[in-house]
DRENDO-1510 file (C-alpha; in Angstrom, 1 decimal, always signed):
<recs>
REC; n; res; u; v; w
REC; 1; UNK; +153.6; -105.7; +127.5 .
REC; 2; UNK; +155.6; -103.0; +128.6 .
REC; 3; UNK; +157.3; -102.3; +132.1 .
REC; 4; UNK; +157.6; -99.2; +133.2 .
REC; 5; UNK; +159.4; -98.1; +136.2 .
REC; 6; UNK; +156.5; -96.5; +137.9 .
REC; 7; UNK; +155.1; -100.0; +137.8 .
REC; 8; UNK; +158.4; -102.1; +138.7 .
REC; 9; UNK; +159.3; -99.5; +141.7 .
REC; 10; UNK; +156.5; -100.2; +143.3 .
REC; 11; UNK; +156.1; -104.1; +142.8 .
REC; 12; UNK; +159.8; -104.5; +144.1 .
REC; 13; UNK; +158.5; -102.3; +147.3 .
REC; 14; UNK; +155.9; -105.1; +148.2 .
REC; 15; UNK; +158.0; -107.9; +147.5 .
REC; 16; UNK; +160.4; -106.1; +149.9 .
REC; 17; UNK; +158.2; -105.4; +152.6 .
REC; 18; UNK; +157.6; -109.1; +152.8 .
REC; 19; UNK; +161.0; -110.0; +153.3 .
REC; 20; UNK; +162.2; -107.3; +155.5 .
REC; 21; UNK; +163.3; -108.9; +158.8 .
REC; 22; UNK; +163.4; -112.5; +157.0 .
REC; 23; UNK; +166.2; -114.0; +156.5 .
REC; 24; UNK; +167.2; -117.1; +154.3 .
REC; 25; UNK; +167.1; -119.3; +157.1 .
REC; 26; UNK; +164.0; -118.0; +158.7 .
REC; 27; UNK; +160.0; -119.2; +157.6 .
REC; 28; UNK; +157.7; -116.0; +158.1 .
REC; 29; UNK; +155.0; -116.5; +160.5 .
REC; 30; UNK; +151.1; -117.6; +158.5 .
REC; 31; UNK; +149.1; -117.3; +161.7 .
REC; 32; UNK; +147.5; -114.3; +161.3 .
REC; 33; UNK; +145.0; -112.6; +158.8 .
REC; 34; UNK; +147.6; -109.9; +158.5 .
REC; 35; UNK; +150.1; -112.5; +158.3 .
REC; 36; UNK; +148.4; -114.9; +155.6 .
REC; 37; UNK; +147.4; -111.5; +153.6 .
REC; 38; UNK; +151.3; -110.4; +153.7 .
REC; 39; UNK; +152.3; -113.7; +152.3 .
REC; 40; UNK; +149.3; -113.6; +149.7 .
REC; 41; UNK; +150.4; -110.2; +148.3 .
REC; 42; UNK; +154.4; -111.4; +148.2 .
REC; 43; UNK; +153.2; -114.0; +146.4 .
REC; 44; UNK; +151.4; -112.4; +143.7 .
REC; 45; UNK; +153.6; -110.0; +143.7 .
REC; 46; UNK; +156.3; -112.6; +143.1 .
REC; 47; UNK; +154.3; -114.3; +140.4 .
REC; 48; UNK; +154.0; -110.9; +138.8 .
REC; 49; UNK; +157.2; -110.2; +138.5 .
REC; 50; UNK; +158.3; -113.5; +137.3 .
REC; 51; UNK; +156.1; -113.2; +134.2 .
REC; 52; UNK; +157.4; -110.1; +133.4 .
REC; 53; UNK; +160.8; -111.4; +134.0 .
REC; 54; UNK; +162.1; -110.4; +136.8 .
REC; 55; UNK; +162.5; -113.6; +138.0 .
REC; 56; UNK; +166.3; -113.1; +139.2 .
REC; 57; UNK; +166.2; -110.2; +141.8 .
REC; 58; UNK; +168.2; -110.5; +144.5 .
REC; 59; UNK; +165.9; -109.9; +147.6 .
REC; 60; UNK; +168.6; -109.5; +150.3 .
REC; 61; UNK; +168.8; -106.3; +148.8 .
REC; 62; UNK; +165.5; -105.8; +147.7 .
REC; 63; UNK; +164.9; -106.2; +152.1 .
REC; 64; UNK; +167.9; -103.6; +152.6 .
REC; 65; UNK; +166.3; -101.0; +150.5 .
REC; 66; UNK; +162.8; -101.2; +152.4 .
REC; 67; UNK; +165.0; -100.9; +155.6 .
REC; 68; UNK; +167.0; -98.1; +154.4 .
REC; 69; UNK; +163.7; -96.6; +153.7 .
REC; 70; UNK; +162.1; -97.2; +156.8 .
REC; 71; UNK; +165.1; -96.2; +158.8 .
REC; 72; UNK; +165.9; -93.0; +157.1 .
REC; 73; UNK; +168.9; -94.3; +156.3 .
REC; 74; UNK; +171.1; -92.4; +153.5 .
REC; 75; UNK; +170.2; -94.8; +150.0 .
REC; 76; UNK; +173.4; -96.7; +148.5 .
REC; 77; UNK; +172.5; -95.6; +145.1 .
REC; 78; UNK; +172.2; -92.3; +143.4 .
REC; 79; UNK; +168.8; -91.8; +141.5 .
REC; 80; UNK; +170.7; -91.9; +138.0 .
REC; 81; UNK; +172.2; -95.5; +139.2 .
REC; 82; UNK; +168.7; -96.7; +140.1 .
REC; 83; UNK; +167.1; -95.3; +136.9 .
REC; 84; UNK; +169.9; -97.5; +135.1 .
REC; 85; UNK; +169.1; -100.1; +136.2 .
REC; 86; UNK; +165.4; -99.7; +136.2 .
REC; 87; UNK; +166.1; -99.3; +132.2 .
REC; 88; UNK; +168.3; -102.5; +132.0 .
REC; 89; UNK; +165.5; -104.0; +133.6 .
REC; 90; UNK; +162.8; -103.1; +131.6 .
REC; 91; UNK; +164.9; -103.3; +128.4 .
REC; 92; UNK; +165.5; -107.1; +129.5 .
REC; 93; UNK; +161.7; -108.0; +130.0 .
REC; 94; UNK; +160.8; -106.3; +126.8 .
REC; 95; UNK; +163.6; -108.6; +124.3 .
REC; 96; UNK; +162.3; -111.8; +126.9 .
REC; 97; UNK; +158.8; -110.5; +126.0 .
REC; 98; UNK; +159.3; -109.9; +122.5 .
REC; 99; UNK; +161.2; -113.5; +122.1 .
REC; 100; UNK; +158.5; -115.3; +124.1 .
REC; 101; UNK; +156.0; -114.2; +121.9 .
REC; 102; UNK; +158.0; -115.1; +118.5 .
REC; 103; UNK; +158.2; -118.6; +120.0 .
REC; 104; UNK; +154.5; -118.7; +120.8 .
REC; 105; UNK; +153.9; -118.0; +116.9 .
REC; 106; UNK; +156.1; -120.6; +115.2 .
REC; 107; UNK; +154.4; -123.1; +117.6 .
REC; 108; UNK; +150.9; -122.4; +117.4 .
REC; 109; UNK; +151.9; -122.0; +113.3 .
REC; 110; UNK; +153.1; -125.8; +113.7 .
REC; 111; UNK; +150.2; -126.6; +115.8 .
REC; 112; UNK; +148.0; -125.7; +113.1 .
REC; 113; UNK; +149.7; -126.8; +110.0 .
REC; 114; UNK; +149.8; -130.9; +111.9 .
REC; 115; UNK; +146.1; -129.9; +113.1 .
REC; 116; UNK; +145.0; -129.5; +109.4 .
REC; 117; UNK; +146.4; -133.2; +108.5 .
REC; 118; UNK; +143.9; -134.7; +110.9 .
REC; 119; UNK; +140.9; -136.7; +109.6 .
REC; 120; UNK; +138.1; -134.7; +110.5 .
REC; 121; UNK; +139.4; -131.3; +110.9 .
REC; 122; UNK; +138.0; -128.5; +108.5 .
REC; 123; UNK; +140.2; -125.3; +107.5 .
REC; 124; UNK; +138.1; -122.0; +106.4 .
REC; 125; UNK; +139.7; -119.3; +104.2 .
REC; 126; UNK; +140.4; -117.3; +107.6 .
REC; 127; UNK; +142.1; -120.1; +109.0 .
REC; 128; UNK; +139.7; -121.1; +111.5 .
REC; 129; UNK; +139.7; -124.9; +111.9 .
REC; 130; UNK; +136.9; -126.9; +113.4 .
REC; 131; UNK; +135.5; -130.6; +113.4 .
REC; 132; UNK; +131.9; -131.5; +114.0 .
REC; 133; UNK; +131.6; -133.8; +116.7 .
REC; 134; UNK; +128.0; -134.1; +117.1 .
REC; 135; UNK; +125.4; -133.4; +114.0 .
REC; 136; UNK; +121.7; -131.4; +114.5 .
REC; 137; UNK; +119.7; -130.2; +111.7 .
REC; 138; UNK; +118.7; -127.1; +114.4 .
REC; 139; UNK; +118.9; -123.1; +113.1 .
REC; 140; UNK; +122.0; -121.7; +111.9 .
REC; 141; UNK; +122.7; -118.4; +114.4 .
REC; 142; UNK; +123.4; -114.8; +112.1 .
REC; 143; UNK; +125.8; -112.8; +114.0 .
REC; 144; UNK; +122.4; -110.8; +115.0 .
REC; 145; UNK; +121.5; -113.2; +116.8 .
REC; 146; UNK; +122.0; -114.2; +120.5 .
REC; 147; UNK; +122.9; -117.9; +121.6 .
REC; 148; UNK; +123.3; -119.9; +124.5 .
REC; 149; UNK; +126.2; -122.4; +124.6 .
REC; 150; UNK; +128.4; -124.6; +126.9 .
REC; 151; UNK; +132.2; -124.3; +126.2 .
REC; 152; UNK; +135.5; -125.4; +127.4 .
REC; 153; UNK; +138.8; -123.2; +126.6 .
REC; 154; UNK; +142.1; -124.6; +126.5 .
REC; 155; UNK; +145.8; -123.9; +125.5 .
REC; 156; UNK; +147.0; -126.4; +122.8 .
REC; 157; UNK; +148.8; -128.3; +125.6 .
REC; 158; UNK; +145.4; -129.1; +127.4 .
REC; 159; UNK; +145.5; -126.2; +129.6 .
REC; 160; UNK; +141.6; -125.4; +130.5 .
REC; 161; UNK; +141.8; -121.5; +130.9 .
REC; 162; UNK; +137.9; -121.6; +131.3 .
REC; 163; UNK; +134.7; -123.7; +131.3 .
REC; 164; UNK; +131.2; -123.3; +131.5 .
REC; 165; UNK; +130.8; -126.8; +131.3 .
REC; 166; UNK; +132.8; -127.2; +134.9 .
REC; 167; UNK; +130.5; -124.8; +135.9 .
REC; 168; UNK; +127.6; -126.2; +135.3 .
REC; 169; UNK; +125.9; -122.9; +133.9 .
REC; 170; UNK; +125.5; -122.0; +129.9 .
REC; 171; UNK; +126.0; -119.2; +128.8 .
REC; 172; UNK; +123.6; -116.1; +126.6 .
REC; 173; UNK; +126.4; -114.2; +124.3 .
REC; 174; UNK; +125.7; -112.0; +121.2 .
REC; 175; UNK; +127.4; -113.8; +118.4 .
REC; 176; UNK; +129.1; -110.3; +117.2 .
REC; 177; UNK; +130.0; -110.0; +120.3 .
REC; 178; UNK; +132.8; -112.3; +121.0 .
REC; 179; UNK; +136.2; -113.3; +119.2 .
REC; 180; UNK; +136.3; -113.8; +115.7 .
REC; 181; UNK; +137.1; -117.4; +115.9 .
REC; 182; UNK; +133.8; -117.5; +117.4 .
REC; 183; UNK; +132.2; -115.4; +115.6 .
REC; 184; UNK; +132.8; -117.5; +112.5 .
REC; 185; UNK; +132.4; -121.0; +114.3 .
REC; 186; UNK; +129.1; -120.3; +115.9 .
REC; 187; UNK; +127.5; -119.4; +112.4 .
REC; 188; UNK; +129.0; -123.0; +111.4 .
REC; 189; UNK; +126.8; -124.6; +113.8 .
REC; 190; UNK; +123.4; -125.8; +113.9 .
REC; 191; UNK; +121.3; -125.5; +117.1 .
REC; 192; UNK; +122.0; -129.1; +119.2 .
REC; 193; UNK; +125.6; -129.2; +117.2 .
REC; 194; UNK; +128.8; -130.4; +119.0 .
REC; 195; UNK; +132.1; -128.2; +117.5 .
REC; 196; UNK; +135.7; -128.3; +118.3 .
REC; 197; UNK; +137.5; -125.3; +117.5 .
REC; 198; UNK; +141.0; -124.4; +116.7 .
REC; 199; UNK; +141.6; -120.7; +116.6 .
REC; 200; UNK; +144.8; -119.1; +115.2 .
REC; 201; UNK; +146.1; -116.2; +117.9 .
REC; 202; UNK; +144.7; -113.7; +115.1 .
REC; 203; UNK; +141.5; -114.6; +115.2 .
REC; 204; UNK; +141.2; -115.2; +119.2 .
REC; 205; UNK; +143.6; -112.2; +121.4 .
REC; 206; UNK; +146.6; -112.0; +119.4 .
REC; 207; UNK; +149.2; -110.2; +121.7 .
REC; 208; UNK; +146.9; -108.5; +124.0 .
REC; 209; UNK; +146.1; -111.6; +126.5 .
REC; 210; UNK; +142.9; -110.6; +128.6 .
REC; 211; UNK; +144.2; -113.2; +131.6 .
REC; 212; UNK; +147.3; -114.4; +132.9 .
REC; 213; UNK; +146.2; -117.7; +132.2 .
REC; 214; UNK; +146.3; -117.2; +128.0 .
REC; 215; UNK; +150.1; -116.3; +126.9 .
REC; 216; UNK; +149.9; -113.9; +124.3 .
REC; 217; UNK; +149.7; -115.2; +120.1 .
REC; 218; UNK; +148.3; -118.2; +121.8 .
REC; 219; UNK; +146.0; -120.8; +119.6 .
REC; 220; UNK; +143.3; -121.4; +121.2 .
REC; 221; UNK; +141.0; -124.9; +121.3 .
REC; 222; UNK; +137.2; -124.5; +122.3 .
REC; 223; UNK; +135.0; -127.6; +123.1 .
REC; 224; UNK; +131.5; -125.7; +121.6 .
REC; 225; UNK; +127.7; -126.9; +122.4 .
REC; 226; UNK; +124.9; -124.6; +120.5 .
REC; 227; UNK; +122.1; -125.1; +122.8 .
REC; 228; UNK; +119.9; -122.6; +121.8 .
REC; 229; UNK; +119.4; -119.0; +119.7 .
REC; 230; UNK; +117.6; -117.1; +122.0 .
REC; 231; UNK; +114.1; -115.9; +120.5 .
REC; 232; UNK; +113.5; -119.3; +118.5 .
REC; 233; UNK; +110.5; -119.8; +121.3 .
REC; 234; UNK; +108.6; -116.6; +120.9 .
REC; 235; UNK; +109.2; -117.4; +116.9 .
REC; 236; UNK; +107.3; -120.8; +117.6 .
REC; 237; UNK; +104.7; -120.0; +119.5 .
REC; 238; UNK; +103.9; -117.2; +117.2 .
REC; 239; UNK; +103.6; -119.7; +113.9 .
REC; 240; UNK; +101.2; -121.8; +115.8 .
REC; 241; UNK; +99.1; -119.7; +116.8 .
REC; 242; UNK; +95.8; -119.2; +114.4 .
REC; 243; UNK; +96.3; -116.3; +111.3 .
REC; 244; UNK; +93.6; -114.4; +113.0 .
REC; 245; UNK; +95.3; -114.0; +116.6 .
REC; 246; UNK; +98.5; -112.9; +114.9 .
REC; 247; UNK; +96.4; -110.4; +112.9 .
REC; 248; UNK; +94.5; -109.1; +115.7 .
REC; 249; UNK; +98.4; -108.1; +117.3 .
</recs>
């Protein structure tokens, strides 16, 4: 992830425009829509800027800039000083970044290597591991094919980034569709089978996180339910159905 300063200008103006006129010792005002919104986008903004570690600004004089702005007031810095120290910035975040996301490898590497010892747990030649936890002698899927499952996503900590099963609602998905972790597993699985899958960053999002709420070079662990692969019915009906009527179609 990169941070650019036509990105971090910007998200330091909103921060800024929140605190203007606050002061350490004052709590803004939440009555109001336009107050409540205010604090809502200082606090994303915030969060933002935390993750892409910027979580020491000083915002006293992140405040003084917005009113130097709004006041026309002559700026403190020169545009060479502030590009400097847009650059430290972003040179910063990018080494945090970078060692974050060596950290994230060696322990997902650990996580697997302990997760492979476990009675139960089954490594492919990809590196994929998965245990069965409930057995059906249902269809295998192709990756053709289109299934509907029930799933719950977590970080190896027990995080739940996302879950179908919380939300009461399967889901259809194309089996080539989706991650190869997934990809793989679902092809494991028999129709009515319980998995539990434990997929190495490479084979889930790797560096490029799609949400906040998945670091990057994450390993990933996915409660799986194969409920159905979606056409099985018409398949049925159609070998029932006497040689003649099949003909006549």
């Amino acid at each position: 992830m990169r941070l650019r300063h036509h990105r971090l200008a910007p998200a330091v103006a909103l921060v800024g425009l929140v605190l203007a006129g606050c002061d350490s010792q004052t709590s803004a005002k939440l009555d109001t829509p336009a107050q409540k919104a205010s604090y809502g986008i200082g606090l994303n903004m915030g969060k933002s800027l935390a993750q892409e570690g910027m979580d020491d600004l000083d915002s006293q004089a992140v405040a003084q800039g917005i009113e130097d702005a709004i006041g026309n007031k002559e700026q403190k810095l020169t545009d060479e000083q502030l590009m400097e120290a847009f650059t430290f910035l972003q040179t910063r975040a990018e080494e945090r970044m970078a060692e974050m996301n060596a950290k994230a490898v060696e322990a997902g590497k650990k996580f697997l290597e302990d997760n492979a010892k476990r009675d139960g747990v089954k490594t492919t030649e990809s590196g994929l591991q998965y245990e069965v936890v409930k057995s059906a002698e249902g269809r295998q899927p192709t990756e053709s094919d289109v299934v509907t499952v029930h799933y719950e996503g977590s970080l190896t900590d027990g995080t739940v980034f996302d879950s179908s099963i919380k939300r009461g609602s399967p889901i259809d998905l194309p089996v080539g569709g989706v991650i190869p972790g997934w990809v793989e597993g679902l092809q494991l699985m028999h129709v009515g089978e319980k998995f539990k899958l434990y997929i190495p960053s490479e084979l889930a999002y790797g560096e490029q996180s799609p949400s906040p709420l998945i670091p990057a070079n994450s390993v990933l662990v996915f409660d799986l339910e194969l409920l159905d692969i979606k056409g099985d019915e018409t398949e049925q009906s159609a070998a029932e159905q006497p040689a003649e009527a099949v003909e006549q179609e």
